[in-house]
C-alpha positions in Angstrom: -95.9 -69.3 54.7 -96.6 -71.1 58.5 -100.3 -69.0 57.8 -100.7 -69.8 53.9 -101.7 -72.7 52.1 -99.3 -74.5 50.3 -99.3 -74.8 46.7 -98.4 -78.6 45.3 -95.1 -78.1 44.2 -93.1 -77.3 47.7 -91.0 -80.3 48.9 -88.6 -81.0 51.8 -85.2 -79.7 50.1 -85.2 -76.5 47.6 -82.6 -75.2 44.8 -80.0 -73.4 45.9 -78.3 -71.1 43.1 -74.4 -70.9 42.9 -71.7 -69.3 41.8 -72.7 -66.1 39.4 -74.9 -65.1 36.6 -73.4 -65.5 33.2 -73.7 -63.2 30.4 -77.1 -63.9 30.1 -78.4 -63.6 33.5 -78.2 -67.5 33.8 -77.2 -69.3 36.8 -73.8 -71.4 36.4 -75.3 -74.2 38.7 -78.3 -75.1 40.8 -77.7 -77.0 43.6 -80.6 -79.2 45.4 -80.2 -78.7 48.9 -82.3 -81.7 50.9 -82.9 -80.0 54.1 -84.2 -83.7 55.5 -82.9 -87.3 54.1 -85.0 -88.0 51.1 -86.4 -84.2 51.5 -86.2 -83.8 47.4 -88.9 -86.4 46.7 -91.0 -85.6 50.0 -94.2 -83.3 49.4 -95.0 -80.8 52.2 -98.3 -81.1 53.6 -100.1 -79.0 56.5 -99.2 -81.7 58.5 -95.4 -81.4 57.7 -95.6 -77.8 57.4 -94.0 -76.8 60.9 -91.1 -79.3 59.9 -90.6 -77.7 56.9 -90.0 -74.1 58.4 -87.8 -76.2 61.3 -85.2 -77.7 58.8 -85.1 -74.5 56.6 -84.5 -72.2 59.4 -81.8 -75.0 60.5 -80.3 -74.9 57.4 -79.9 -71.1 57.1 -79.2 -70.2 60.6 -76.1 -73.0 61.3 -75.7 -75.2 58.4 -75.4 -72.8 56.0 -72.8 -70.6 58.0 -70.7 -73.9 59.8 -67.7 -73.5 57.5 -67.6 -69.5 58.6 -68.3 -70.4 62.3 -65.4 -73.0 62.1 -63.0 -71.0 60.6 -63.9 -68.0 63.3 -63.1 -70.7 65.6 -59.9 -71.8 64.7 -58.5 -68.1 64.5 -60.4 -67.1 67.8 -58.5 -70.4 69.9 -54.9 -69.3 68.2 -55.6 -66.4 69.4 -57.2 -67.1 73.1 -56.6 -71.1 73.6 -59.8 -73.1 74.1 -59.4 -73.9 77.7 -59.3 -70.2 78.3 -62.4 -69.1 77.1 -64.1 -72.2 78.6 -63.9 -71.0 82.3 -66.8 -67.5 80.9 -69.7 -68.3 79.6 -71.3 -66.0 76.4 -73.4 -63.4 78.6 -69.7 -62.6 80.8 -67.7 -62.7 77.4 -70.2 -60.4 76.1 -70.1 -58.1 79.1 -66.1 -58.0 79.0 -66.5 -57.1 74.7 -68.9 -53.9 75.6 -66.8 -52.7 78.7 -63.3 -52.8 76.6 -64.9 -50.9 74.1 -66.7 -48.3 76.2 -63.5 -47.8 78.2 -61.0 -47.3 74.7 
C-alpha cells in the first residue's frame, strides 16, 4: 500500500468483522475500529499515508493482542512474582528458555 496510490474511500479507522458467519455467510456484526480519534471521518491522503500504516500496525501488533498479553501476564507473575523477573532483562530470560530446553 506505502508504494500505491490510494483510492478515495480509505480513512483513518477500518471495519473490523466479529463474531461468525451465519447461515448465509453474513457477518453477525461489523465493528468500526478508529485507529486515531476521529479516524472514521478522516480521509487518508499521501501526506497521511505513513500515519496510516503507523496506527494500523499499532493496532494489530499490541492493541489488538493487550487483553492476551495481560492475561499471560497475570499467570506468568503467579507463577514467578514480578520483582523476580525484573532483576533479567528479555535477551538473558531468553538465553535461560533455550538452555533449559537444550539441556531436558
Amino acid at each position: 500500500m506505502f508504494e500505491r496510490n490510494l483510492r478515495n474511500d480509505v480513512l483513518l479507522g477500518f471495519q473490523k468483522r466479529g463474531g461468525f458467519r451465519g447461515v448465509l455467510g453474513v457477518w453477525l456484526f461489523v465493528q468500526v475500529v478508529e485507529l486515531i480519534p476521529g479516524g472514521s471521518r478522516i480521509r487518508v491522503r499521501e501526506s497521511t499515508k505513513q500515519q496510516y500504516l503507523d496506527a494500523l500496525a499499532q493496532y494489530r501488533l499490541a492493541t489488538n493482542v493487550r487483553d492476551e498479553v495481560d492475561s499471560f501476564l497475570r499467570g506468568l507473575n503467579e507463577l514467578i512474582p514480578d520483582n523476580l523477573l525484573s532483576i533479567f532483562d528479555e535477551n538473558e530470560l531468553e538465553v535461560s528458555r533455550f538452555q533449559n530446553q537444550r539441556d531436558a
